[in-house]
VOPAGU-2260 file (C-alpha; in pm, 1 decimal, decimal comma):
REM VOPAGU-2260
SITE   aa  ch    i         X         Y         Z
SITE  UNK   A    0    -161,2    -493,5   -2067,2
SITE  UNK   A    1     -99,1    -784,6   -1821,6
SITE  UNK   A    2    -403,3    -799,4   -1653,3
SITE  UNK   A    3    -787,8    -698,3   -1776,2
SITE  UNK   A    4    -986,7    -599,7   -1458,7
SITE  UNK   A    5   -1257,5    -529,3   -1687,2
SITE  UNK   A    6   -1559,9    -499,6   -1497,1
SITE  UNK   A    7   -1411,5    -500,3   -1104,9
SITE  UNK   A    8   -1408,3    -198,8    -880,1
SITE  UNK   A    9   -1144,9    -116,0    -636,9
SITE  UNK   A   10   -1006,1     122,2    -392,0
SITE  UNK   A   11    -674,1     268,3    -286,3
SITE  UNK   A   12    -627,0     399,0      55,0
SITE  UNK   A   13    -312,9     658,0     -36,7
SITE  UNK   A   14    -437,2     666,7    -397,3
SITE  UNK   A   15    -335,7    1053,4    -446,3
SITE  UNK   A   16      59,0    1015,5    -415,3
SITE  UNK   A   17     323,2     769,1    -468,2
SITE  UNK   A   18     229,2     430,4    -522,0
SITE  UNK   A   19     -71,1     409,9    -453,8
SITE  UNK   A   20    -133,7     648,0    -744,2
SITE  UNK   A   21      90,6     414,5    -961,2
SITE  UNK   A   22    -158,8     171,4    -855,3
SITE  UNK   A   23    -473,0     314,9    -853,8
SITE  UNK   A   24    -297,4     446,5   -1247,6
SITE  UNK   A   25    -263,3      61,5   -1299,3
SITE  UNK   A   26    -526,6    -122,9   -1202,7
SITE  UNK   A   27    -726,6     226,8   -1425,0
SITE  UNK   A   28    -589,4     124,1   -1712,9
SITE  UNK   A   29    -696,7    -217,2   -1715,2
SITE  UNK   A   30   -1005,4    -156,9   -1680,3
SITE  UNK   A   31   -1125,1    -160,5   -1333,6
SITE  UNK   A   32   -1330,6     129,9   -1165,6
SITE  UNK   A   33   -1087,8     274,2    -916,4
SITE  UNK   A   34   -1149,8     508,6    -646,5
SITE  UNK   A   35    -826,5     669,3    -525,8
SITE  UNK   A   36    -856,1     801,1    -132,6
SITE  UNK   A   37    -617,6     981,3      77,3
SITE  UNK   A   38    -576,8    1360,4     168,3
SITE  UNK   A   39    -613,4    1607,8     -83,3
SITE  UNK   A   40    -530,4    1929,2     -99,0
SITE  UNK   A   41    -676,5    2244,7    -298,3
SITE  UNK   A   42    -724,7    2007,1    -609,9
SITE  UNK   A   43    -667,0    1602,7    -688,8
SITE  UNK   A   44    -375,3    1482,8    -870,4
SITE  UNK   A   45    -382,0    1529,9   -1220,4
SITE  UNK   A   46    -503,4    1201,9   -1338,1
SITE  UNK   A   47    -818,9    1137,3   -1547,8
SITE  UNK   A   48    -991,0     841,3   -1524,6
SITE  UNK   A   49   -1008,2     784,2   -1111,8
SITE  UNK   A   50   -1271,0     887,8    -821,9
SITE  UNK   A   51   -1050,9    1091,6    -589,3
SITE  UNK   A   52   -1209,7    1140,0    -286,0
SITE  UNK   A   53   -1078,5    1255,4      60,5
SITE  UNK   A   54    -992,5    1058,1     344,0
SITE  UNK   A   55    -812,6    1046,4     656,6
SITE  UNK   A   56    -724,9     692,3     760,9
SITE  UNK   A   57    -691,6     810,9    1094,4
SITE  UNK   A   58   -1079,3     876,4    1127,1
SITE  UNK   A   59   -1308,9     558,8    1073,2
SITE  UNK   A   60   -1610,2     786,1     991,8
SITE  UNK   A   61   -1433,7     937,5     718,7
SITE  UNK   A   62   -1332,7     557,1     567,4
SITE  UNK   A   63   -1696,0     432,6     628,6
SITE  UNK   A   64   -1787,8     753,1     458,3
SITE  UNK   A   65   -1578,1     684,7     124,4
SITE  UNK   A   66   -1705,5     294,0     133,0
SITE  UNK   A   67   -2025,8     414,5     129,4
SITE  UNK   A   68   -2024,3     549,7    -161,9
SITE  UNK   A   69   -1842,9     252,2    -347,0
SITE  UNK   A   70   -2155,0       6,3    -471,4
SITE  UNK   A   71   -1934,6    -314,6    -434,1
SITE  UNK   A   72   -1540,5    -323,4    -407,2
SITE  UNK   A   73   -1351,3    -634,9    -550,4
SITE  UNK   A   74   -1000,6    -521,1    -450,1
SITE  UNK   A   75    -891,0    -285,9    -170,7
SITE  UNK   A   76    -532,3    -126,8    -121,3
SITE  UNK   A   77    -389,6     -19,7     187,8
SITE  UNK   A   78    -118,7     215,5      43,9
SITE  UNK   A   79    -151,7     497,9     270,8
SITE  UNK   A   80     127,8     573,9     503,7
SITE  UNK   A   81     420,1     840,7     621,7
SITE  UNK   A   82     759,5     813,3     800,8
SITE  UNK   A   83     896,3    1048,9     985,5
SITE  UNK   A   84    1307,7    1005,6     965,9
SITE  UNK   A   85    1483,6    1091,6    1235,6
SITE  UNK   A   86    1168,7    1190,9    1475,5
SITE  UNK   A   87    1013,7     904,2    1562,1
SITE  UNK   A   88    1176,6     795,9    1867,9
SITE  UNK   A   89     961,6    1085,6    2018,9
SITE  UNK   A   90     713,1     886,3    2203,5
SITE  UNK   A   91     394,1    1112,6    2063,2
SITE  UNK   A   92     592,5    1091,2    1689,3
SITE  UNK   A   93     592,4     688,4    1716,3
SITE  UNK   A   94     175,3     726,8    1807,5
SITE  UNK   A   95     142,4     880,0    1499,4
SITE  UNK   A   96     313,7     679,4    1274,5
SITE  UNK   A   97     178,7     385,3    1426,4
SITE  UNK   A   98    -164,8     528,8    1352,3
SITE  UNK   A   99    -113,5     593,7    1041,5
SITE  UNK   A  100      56,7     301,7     878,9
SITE  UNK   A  101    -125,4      25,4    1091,2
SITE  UNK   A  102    -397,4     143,0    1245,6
SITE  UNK   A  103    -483,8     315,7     968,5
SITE  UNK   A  104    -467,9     -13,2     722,7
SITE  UNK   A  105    -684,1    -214,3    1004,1
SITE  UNK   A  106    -959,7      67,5     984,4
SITE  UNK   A  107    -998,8      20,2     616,1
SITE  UNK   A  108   -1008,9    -331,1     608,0
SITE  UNK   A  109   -1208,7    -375,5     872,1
SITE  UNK   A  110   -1430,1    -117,9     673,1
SITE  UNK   A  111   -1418,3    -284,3     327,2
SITE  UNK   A  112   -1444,6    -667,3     457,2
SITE  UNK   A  113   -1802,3    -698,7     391,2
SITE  UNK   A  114   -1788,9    -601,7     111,1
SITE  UNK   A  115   -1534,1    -827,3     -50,1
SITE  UNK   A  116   -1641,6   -1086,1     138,9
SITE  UNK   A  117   -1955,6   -1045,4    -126,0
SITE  UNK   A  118   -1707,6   -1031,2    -418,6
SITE  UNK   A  119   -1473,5   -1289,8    -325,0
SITE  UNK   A  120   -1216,0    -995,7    -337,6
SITE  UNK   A  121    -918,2    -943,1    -239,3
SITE  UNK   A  122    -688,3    -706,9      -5,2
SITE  UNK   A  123    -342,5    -603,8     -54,9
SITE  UNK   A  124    -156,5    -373,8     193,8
SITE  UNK   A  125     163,1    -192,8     172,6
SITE  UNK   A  126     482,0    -340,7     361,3
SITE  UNK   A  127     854,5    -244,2     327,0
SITE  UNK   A  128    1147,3    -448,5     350,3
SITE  UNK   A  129    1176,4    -257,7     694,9
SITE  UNK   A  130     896,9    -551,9     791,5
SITE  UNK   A  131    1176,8    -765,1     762,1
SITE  UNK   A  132    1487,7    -532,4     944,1
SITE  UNK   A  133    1461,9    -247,4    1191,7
SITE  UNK   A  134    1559,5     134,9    1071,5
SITE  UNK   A  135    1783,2     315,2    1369,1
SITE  UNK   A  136    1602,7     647,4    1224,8
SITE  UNK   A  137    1248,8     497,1    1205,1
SITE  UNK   A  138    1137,7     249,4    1505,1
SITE  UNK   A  139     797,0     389,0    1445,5
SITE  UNK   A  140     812,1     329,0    1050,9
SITE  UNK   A  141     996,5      -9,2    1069,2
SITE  UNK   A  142     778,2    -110,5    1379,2
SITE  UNK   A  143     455,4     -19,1    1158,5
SITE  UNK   A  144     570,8    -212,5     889,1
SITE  UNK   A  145     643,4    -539,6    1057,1
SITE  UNK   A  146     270,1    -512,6    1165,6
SITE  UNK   A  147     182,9    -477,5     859,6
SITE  UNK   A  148     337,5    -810,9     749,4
SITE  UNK   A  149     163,5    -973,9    1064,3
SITE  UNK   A  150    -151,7    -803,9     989,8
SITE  UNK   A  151    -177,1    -976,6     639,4
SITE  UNK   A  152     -80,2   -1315,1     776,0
SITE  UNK   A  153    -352,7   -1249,8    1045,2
SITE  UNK   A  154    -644,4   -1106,0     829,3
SITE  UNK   A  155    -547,5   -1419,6     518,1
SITE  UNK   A  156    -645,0   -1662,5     755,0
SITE  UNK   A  157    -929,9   -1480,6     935,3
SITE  UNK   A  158   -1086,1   -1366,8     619,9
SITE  UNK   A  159   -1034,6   -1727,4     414,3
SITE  UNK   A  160   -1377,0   -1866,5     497,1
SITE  UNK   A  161   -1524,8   -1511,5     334,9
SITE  UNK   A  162   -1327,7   -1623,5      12,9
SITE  UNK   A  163   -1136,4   -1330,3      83,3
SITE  UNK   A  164    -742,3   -1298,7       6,4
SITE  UNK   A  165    -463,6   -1072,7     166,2
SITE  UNK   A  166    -177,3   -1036,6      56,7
SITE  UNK   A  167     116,8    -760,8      79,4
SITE  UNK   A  168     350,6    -603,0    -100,2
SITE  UNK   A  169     708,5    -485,2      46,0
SITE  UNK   A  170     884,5    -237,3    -145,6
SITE  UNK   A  171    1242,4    -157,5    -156,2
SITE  UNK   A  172    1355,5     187,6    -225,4
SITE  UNK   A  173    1116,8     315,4    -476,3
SITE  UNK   A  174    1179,1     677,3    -604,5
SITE  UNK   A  175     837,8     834,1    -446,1
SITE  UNK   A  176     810,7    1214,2    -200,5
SITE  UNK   A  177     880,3     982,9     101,0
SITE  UNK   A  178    1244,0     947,4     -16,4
SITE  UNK   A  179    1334,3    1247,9    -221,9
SITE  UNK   A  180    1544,0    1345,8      74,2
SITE  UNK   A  181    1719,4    1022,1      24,0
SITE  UNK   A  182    1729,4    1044,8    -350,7
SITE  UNK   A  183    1878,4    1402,5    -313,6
SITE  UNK   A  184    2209,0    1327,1     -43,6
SITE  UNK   A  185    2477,7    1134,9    -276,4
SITE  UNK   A  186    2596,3     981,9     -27,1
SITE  UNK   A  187    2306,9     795,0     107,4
SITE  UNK   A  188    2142,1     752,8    -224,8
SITE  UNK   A  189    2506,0     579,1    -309,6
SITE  UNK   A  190    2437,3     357,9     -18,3
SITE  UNK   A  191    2140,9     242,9    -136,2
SITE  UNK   A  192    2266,2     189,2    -500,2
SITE  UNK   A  193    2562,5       1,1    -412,7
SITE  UNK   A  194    2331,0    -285,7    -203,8
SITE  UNK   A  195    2079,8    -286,4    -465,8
SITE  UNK   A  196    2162,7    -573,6    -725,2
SITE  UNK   A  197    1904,0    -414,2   -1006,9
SITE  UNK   A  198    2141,0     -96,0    -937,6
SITE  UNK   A  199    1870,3     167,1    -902,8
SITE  UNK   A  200    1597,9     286,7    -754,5
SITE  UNK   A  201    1239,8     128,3    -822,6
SITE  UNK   A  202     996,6     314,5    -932,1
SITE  UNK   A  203     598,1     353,3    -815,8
SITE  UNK   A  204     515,5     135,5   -1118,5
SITE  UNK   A  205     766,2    -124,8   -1033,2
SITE  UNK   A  206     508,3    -225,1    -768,1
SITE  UNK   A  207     183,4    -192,8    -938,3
SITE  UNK   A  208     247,8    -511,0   -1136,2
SITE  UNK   A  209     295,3    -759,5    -853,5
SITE  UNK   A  210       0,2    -547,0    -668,6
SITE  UNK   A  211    -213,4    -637,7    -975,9
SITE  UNK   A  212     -75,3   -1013,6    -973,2
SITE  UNK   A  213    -197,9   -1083,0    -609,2
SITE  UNK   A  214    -547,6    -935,5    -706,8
SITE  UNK   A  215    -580,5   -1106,3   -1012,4
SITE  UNK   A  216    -731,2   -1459,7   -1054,8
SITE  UNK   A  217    -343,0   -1565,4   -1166,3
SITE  UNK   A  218    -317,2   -1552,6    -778,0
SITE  UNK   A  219    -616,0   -1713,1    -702,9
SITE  UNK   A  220    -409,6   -1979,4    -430,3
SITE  UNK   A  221    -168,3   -1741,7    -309,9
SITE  UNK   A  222    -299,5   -1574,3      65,2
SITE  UNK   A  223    -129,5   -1454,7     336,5
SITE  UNK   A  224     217,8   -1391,2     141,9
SITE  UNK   A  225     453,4   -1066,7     189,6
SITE  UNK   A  226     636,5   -1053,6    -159,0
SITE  UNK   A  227     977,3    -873,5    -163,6
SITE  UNK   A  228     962,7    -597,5    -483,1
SITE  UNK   A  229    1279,0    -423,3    -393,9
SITE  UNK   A  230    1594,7    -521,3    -697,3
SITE  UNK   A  231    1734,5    -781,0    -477,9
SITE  UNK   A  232    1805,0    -518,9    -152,6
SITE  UNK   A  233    1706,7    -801,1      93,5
SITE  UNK   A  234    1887,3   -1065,3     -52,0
SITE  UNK   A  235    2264,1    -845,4     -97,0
């Protein structure tokens, strides 16, 4: 175990899938009380251990609801998003996306700052290496993402005076539902082999550790930074 967040409760906006399950998994096993929030179907994931409650990031009175019920938070993820390949160039498509990935992280932190404003906490959203290139197939996705990377530059020096530190995280192609279709065409998945240095895809726990890095106290001078996880894709 790298990190003991013994003690420290967090939550994880698009805790029930993907990575922010591998995080919420993560930052669970080191101890910390972790409340996992995103849109659930008939039953939660099958993972012990983590308060699963429903939430639509779209809908501030369904975060407010879910922070509620959290007695302090010392670490908030914004993990929940979608992209929508191929579609988003339809103007109402783009809206949604856009709500979604950025609106959708600026409702929960604007939810969750008083709080970890008390706890000296810290926030950590969800970027992509599309923050740092466009995707033909996803202006919405790409477009979100490089807000997301402004966002956390914005909010890290906003929130500093709070003792309050954001931070992101930009995967590369990680091996979650949003890219099985991806992972499944040879050709494309090729692609994306062939550029990645490391050679395959990352996986949801690939990203949990550096997640867990920028909320640890190891990272206690490091704000407003977007840090690359992706097997050396942006650098090829």
């Amino acid at each position: 175990m790298l990190f003991d967040f013994s003690g420290r409760t967090a939550l994880v906006s698009g805790g029930t899938s993907g990575i922010g399950l591998a995080v919420a998994e993560a930052l669970r096993d080191a101890g910390c009380a972790v409340t996992g929030a995103g849109l659930i179907g008939e039953a939660p994931p099958a993972s012990t251990g983590i308060a699963f409650q429903a939430m639509d990031v779209t809908d501030a009175a369904s975060i407010v609801d879910v922070v509620s019920r959290c007695p302090k938070l010392d670490i908030v993820i914004n993990a929940a998003g979608i992209i929508r390949r191929g579609d988003e160039h339809d103007p109402e498509v783009f809206r949604q996306v856009i709500d979604i990935n950025l609106n959708g992280a600026m409702r929960v932190a604007s939810a969750t700052r008083q709080r970890l404003a008390a706890s000296g906490g810290s926030l950590v959203n969800i970027a992509s290496m599309l923050s740092f290139f466009g995707g033909g197939l996803v202006p919405a996705y790409s477009a979100s993402k490089g807000g997301i990377a402004q966002l956390t530059k914005s909010l890290a020096i906003a929130w500093a005076a709070d003792g309050v530190r954001v931070n992101a995280v930009a995967p590369g192609w990680i091996a979650t539902p949003l890219t099985q279709g991806l992972q499944d065409d040879p050709v494309r998945s090729a692609a994306v082999l062939s550029r990645t240095p490391m050679g395959r895809w990352g996986h949801p726990n690939d990203i949990a550790g550096p997640v867990m890095f920028l909320c640890s106290s190891a990272a206690a001078f490091v704000t407003g930074t977007v840090l690359p996880v992706d097997g050396g894709y942006l650098v090829a």
